[in-house]
C-alpha atoms as one frame of an Amber mdcrd trajectory, in Angstrom:
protein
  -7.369  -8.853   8.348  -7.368  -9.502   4.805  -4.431 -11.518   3.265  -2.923
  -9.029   1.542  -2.324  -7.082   4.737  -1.664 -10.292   6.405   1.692 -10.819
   4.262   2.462  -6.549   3.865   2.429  -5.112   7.490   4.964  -2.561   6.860
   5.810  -0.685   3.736   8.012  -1.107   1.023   7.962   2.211  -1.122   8.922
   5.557   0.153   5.338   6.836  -0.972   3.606   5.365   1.486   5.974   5.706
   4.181   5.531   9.403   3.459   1.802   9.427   3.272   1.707   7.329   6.539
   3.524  10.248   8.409  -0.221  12.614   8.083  -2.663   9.394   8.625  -4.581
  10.046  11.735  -5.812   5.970  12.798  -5.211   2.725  11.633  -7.839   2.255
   9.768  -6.132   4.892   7.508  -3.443   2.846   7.863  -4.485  -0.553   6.841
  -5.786   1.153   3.742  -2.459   2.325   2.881  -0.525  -0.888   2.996  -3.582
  -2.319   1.212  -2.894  -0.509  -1.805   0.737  -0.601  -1.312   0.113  -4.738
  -1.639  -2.550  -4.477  -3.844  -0.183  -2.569  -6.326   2.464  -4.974  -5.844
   0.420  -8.126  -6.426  -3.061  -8.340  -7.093  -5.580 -10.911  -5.855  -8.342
 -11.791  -7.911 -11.310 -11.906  -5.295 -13.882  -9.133  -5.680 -13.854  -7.395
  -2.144  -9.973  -7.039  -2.582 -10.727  -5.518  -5.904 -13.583  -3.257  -5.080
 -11.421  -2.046  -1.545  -8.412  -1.296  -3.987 -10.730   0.970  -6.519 -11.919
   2.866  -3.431  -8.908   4.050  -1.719  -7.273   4.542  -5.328 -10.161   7.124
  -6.141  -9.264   8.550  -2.775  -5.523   8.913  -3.286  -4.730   8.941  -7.151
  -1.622  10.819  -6.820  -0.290   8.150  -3.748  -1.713   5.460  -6.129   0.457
   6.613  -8.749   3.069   7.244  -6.956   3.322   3.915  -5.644   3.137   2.706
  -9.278   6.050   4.950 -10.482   8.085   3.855  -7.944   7.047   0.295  -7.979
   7.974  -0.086 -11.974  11.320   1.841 -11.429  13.226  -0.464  -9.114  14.093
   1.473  -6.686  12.256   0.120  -3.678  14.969   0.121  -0.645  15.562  -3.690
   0.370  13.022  -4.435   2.893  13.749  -4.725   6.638  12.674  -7.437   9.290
  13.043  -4.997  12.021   9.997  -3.057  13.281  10.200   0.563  11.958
């Protein structure tokens, strides 16, 4: 588990949560929250950089949606409960 997914186990912006409704295995899944993190704060190291460039050429449109929603604010307050 990297760090980023380490810190971000569940997610913050209503894009992903969407997108993680028609993933079919959690690999799918870790690579959502990965970019979810990655777009929130990102690390420096090369594998974390190369793994964000892949699943962003994969899902532009959930990419960008994560950065729309991420630079408006609006990001519902964030939950210690499971969901």
């Amino acid at each position: 588990m990297s760090a980023i997914t380490g810190l971000w186990d569940r997610p913050r912006t209503e894009a992903v949560r969407r997108a993680l409704r028609a993933v079919p295995d959690e690999t799918a899944i870790s690579d959502l929250l990965f970019l979810e993190a990655w777009e929130m704060q990102a690390r420096p190291d090369i594998a974390s950089t190369l793994r964000a460039g892949q699943i962003r050429r994969a899902n532009p449109l959930l990419a960008e949606a994560i950065r729309t929603e991420l630079r408006s604010g609006r990001m519902p307050p964030v939950s210690s409960r499971p969901q």
